[in-house]
N, C-alpha and C positions, 0 to 999 in steps of 0.2 A: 226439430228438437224441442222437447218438451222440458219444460225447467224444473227440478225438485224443489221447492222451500227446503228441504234437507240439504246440506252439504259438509264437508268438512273439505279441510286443507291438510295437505300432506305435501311430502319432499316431490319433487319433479325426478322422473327416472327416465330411462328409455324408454320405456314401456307405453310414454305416455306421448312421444315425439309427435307421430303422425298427429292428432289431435292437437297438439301444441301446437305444430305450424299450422295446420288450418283454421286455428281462432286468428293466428300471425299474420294469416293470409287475407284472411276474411277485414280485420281491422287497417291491414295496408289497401286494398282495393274499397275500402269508405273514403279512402282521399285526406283523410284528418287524423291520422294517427303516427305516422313516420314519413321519413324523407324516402325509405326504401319505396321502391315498386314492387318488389314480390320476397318471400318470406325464402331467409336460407334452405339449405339441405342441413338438416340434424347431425351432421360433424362440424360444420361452421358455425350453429347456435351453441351446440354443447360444451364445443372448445373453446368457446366466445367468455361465455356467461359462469359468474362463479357458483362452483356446485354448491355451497353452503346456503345458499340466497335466492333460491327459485322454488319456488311454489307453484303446485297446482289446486284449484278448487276440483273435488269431483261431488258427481251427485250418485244416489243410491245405489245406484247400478255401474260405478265407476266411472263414467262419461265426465271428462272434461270440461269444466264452463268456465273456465278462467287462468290464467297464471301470472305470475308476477318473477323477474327475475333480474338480477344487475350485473353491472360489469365494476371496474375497477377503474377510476375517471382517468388515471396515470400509474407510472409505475417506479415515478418518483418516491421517496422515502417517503417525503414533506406530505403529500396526497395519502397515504396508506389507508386514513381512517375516514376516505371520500368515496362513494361509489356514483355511479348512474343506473337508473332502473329504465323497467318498462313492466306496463301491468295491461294486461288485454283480456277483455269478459267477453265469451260469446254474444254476438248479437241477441239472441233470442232466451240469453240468461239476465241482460240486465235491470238493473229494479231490484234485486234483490240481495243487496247488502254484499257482493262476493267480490266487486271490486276492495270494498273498506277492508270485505276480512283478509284477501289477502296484501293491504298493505300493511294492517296488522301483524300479519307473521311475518314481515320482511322487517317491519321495524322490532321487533322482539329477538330477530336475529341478527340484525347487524348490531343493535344494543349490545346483547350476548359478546358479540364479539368485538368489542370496542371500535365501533365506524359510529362518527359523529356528524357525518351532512350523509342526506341523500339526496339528490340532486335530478330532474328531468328537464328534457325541454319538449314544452307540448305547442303546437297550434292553437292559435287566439280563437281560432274558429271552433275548437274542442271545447267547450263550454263543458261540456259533463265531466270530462275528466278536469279540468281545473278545479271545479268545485268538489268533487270527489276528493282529491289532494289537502283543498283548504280547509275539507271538514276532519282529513288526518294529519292536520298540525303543519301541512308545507305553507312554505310561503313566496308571495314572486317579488323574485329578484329583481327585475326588469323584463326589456323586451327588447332579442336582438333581432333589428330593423331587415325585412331582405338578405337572409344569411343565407339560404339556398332557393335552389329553383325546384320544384317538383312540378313535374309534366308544363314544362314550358315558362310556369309562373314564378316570379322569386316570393318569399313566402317570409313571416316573421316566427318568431319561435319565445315563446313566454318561457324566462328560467324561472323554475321553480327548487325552491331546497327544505329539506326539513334537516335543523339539527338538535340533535338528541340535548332532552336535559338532564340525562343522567352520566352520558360517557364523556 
């Protein structure tokens, strides 16, 4: 895959599924990006993740290099204006600003729509993506100690939140 410097972000469709999961795929089999082992089938992301809040980066030719998309932390009242995200740039796109831009459009949309934390939990050993986060305004919460096991090991999980200062 070869990377454009051009890209824009646009809404995440069907159209764009296959290539979604295999950036999803691609970032679970690095071992530092989720607790999953392998990436849904595109009815269980879709129905998953809220459609208002998933982006994809494409480059000139339409190709994929990135997306970003949340879920709903609860379905508590109290929670309404909380979500959790996940943001995955193809391998061989990163370097070039597509992680930021699309947490940029995620925060421009859940602002739009009055959600005031955005919240992830990443791997301590993700260093890219935490500083990716810290440079668009999250911040870590702590760090829960051994919360899951992945492929055998118990692992810790750095909470990270951003909340808006406008909503």
């Amino acid at each position: 895959m070869s990377t454009a410097d051009e890209y824009r972000i646009t809404a995440m469709a069907a159209e764009h599924a296959h290539q979604v999961l295999e950036i999803y795929q691609l970032g679970t089999d690095e071992g530092n990006a989720t607790f999953e082992t392998t990436a849904p089938g595109w009815e269980e992301f879709n129905a998953a993740k809220l459609p208002e809040h998933r982006y994809v980066a494409l480059d000139v030719t339409g190709r994929v290099l990135g997306w970003v998309a949340a879920v709903p932390v609860s379905d508590r009242c109290a929670y309404v204006g909380v979500i959790e995200h996940s943001v995955y740039v193809h391998p061989d796109a990163r370097g070039h600003g597509i992680g930021a831009a699309l947490l940029r459009e995620l925060i421009r949309s859940t602002e739009t729509a009055g959600i005031w934390t955005i919240q992830s939990g990443i791997f301590p050993e993700n260093t890219a993506s935490l500083a990716l986060h810290q440079k668009a305004g999250f911040r870590i919460v702590g760090t829960r100690e051994r919360i899951g096991q992945h492929h055998g090991a118990w692992r810790d999980v750095v909470l990270i939140e951003r909340r808006s200062p406008v909503v």
